[in-house]
N, C-alpha and C positions, 0 to 999 in steps of 0.2 A: 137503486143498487145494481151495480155491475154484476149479475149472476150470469154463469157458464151456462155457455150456450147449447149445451150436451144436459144439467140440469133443465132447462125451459123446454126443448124439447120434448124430454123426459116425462113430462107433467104434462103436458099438453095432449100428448098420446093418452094419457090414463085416464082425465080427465076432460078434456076436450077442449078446444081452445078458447071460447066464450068461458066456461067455468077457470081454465086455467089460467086466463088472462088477470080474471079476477085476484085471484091465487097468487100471481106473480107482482100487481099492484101491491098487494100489502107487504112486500118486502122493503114500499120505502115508506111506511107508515113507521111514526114514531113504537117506540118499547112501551107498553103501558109497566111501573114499577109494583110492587103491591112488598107487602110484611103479616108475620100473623105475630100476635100474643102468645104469651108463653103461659099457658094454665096452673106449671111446677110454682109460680112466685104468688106468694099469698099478698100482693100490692100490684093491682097494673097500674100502666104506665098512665100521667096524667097530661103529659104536654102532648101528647098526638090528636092529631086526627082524625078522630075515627068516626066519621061522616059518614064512610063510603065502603061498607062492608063489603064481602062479596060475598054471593048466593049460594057458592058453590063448596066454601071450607070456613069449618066452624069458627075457627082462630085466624080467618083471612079480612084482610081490607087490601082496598085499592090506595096507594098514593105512597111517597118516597120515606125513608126514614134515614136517618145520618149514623154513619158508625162510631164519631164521634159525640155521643151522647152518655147519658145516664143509662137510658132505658135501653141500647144497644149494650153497651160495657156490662153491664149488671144481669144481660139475658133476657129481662123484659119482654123484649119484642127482637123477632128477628126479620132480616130482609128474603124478601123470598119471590119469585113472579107468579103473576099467578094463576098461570096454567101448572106449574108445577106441585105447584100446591093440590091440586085434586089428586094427584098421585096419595100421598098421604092419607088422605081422603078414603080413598078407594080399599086402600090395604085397612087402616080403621083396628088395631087390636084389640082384640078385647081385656080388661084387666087380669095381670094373674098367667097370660101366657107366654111360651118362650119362643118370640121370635127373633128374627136374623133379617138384617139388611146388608145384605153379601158384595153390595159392590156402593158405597157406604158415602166418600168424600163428597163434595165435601161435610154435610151432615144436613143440607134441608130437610128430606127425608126421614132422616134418623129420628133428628128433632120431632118432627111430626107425629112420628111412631112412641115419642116419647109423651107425647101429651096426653095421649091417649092409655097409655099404660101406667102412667101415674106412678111411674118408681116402683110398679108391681112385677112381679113374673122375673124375665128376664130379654133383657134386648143385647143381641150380639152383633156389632158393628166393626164391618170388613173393608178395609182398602187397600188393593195389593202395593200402591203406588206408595212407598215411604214417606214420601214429603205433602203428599195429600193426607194420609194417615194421619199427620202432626195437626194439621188445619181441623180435620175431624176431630181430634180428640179435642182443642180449643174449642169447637162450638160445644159437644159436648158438656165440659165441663162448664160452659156460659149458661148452657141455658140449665144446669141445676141437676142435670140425670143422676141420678146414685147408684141404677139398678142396669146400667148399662158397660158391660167390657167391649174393646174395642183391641180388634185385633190386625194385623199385617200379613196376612199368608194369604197362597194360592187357593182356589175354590175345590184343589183335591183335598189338601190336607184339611179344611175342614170335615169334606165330605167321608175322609175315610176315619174322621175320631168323631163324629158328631151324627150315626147314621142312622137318619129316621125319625131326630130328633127334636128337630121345630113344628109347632105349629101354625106359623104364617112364616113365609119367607118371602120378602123384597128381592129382586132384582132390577134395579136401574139401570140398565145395561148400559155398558161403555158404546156407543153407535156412530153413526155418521156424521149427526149435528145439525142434521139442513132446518130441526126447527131452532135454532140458536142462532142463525146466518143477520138479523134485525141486529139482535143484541150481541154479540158477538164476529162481527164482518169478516176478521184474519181467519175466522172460520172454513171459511168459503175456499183458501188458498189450498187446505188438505181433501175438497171435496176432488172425486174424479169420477164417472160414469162407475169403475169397478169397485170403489171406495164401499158400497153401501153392500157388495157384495162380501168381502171380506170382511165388511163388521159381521154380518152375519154368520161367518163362518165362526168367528170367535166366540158372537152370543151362544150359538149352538154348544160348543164348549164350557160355556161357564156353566147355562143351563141345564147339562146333561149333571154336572156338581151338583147342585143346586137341588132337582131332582131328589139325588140321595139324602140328603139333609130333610127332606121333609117326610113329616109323619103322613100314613096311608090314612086320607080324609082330610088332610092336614092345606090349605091355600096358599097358590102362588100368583103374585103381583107382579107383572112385567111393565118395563114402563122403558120408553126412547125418546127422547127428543128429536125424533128425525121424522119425516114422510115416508120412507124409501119402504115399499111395501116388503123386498126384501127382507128388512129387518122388524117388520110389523108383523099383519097378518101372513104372512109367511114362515113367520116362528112358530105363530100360536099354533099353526094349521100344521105343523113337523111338530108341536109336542102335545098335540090330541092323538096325530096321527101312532106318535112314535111308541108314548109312553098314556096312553087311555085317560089323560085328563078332560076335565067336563070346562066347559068356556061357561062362566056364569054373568048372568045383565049383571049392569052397571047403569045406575040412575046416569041420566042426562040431563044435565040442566040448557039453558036457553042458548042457544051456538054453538054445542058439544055435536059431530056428527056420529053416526054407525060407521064400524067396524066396514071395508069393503071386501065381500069374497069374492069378487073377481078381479079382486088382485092377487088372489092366492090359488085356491083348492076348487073353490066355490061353495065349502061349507057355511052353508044360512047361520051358522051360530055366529061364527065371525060379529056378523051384526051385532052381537053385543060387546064388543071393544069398541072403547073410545079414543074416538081421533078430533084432536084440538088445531084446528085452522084458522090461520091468525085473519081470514079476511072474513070468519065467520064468528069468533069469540074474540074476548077482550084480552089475550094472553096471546104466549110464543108459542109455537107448535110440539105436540105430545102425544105422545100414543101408548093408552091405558088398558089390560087387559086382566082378569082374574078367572083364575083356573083352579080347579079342586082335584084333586091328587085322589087316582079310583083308594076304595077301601080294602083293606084282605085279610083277611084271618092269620097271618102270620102273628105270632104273639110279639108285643110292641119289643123293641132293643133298647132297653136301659142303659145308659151310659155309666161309666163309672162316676162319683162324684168327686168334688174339688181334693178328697183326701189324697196323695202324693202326685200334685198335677206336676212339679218340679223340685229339682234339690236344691232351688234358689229360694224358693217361698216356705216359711214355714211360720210356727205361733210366734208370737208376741211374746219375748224374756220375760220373766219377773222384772225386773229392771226396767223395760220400756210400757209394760202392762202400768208401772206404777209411773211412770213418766207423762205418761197419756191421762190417766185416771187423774192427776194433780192438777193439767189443763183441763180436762172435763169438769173436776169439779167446781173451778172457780169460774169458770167461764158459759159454759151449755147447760140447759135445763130441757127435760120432757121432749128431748132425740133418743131414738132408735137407731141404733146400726146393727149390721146385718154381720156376716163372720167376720173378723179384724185378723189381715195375717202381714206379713213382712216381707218385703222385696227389695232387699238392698238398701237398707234401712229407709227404706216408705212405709207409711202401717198406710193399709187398705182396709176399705170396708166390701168384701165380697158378697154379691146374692149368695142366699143360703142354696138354691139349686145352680150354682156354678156347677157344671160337667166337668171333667177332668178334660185338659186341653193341651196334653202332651204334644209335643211337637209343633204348638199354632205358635206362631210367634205373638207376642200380647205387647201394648203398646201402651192402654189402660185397662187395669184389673180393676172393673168396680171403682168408688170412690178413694181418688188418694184422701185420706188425712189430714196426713201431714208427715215432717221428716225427722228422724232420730239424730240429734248431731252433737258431742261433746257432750253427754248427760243431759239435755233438751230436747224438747219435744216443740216442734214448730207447726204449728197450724196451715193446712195450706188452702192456697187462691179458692181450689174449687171445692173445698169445705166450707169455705166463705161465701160462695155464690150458691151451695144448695142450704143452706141453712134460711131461716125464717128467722126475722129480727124478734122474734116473743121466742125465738128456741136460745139465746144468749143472754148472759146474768150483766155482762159486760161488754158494751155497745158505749158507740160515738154516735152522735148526729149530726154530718157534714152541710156547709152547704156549697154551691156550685163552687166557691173559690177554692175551696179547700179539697175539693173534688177533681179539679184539675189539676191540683198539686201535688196529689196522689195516682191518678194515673201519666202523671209525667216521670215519676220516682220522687218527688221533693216530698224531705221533712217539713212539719209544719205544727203547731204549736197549739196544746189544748189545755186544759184547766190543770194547772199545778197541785190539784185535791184528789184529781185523780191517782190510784194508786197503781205502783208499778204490776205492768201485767200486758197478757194480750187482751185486744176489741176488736169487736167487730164492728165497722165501717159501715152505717146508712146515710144515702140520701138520696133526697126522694122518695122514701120509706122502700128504695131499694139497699140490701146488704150488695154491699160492693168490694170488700177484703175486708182484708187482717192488719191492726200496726199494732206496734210490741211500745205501750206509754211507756218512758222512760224522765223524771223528773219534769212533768209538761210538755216535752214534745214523743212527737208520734214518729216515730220510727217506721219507715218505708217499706213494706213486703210486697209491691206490686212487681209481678213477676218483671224482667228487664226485655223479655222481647217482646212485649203484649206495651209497653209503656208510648205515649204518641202526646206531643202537645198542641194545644187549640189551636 
């Protein structure tokens, strides 16, 4: 790999030229690919490979998966590398609490965060970038989350309606990229010696948000895919210095190095971040750090709750309460949903601890439903994908053909004894949508930009 010759030198300095020769070898070494399991689907997946675990994350393996699958389309399993995957890892929620992943897209992370929360508490996912935002809320809704809002705003506006309010917060920082530069090459063309400088300047920024969002005792997860000490231990070492957080170990498994402070400050804690070097671990390069936010006696700041978060949302009519309630009854058994409100004729299902989130721009509120349209109530995609095939009265059982003919958009043809109504869609004992029987054929609800053929 062609890398700048301002980059090579760079590393050679820090780390010396026999180590950084090493170092700069593995940049023409292949990508190793890895995916984890999705814990939300009460069926995993049966056609993979899973020979080849990895040590390091509970729902990780090594080796390729196709987006063109069941087990992809369905949530199943997602693609993920996997160094990245210990990020995840690291932050680990526990069930029941409310945390925030602030710099969110596309959703590996998120996901991860979700696995572990189990549709509990509450997970608030942020990406300031609109068109990332969209890709985020698809995996999202792929991999089954109910208990997750995903939002579109700056890291003030959270910070100034949200203060004090998480207890774990993610930051993935937007960085430089240099450990991307394998899998990613065109990478390489925005690197420049002051590159890794100016991320940093921005992380400092996000970070200093981010900060106010968290409860006093409350943990934060910073994570880069880059080397550039600037943007590593020289964060960590400006937000102990700045703001009185504790650097806490982080398990190392087998190629994970320390933390280095004399790249920084030369505080010894450092050592406990983790730095992932692709010529020492089986992954692209990362850098992991967990910090604990001092404690203080100020009395906690309660947020107001979801009641008037805007004058676009509000209850469910009589009329659409009894619209929904006619699909629920013929169709769902033995579900749970969480508040049900209305957003431009969407019914949602909101965590019951929704904060009030005046001003955040919101992209998904909680679970869509489905949509109110001409006295109907229409089920939608990602109702279909968090549901469990034993939570519907009324279910299909596809098999591969007919499963391709459903995520291409094509109608296709089922037992004329069926009675008119909606189904939910399995196979491979994954739920995969919704089609509306209509005299033996199945009528197509696969959304039109998500549709792709074999």
């Amino acid at each position: 790999m062609n890398l700048p010759t301002d980059f090579v030198n760079k590393y050679q300095q820090l780390m010396g030229k026999v180590k950084a020769d090493q170092f700069i070898a593995s940049f023409d070494e292949p990508t190793t690919p890895g995916f984890r399991l999705n814990p939300l689907k009460a069926s995993q997946p049966t056609d993979l490979d899973l020979s080849a675990p990895t040590e390091h994350c509970q729902f990780g393996y090594h080796g390729q998966v196709s987006g063109k699958t069941v087990d992809h389309q369905s949530g199943a399993v997602y693609s993920q590398e996997p160094s990245a995957m210990y990020v995840g890892e690291v932050a680990h929620p526990n069930q029941g609490e409310k945390v925030l992943d602030l710099c969110a897209a596309p959703g590996g992370k998120t996901t991860h965060l979700g696995s572990y929360l189990e549709n509990s508490g509450l997970l608030v996912a942020n990406e300031i970038d609109s068109k990332r935002a969209k890709a985020l809320v698809e995996n999202v809704e792929r991999f089954g989350m109910t208990n997750t809002i995903v939002t579109n705003t700056d890291p003030d506006h959270l910070a100034d309606q949200l203060l004090e309010f998480f207890d774990r917060i993610l930051v993935d920082a937007p960085c430089s990229g240099e450990g991307m530069f394998r899998k990613d090459p065109d990478a390489i063309q925005y690197w420049s010696l002051d590159y890794p400088v100016e991320c940093a300047t921005r992380q400092r920024v996000i970070l200093a948000q981010a900060v106010k969002n968290l409860k006093p005792g409350g943990e934060l997860i910073y994570s880069t895919c880059t080397f550039a000490p600037e943007e590593d231990e020289q964060i960590i070492a400006w937000l102990v210095d700045t703001y009185g957080f504790e650097i806490q170990p982080i398990k190392k498994f087998a190629g994970m190095d320390d933390g280095q402070p004399d790249w920084a400050n030369g505080n010894q804690d450092l050592t406990n971040c983790v730095r992932i070097f692709p010529h020492h671990f089986n992954g692209e390069g990362h850098f992991i750090a967990k910090l604990k936010k001092p404690a203080n006696s100020e009395e906690e700041k309660e947020p107001r709750r979801f009641r008037g978060i805007s004058r676009n949302i509000e209850m469910p009519s009589k009329e659409q309460n009894q619209l929904f309630n006619e699909f629920a009854k013929t169709t769902l058994k033995n579900v749970h949903f969480d508040k049900l409100v209305v957003f431009k004729d969407h019914l949602y299902s909101v965590p019951e601890n929704t904060p009030n989130l005046s001003g955040v721009k919101i992209v998904r509120l909680g679970l869509e439903m489905g949509t109110f349209k001409k006295n109907r109530f229409k089920p939608s995609y990602g109702l279909a994908l968090a549901l469990h095939s034993d939570q519907v009265t009324q279910k299909i059982t596809i098999d591969q053909a007919d499963w391709q003919k459903y995520v291409h958009g094509d109608t296709f043809q089922v037992s004329t004894k069926l009675k008119k109504g909606w189904y939910l869609l399995v196979c491979q004992q994954q739920p995969v949508g919704f089609v509306k029987v209509v005299n033996g054929t199945a009528k197509n609800f696969f959304p039109k930009g998500l549709r792709f053929a074999m």
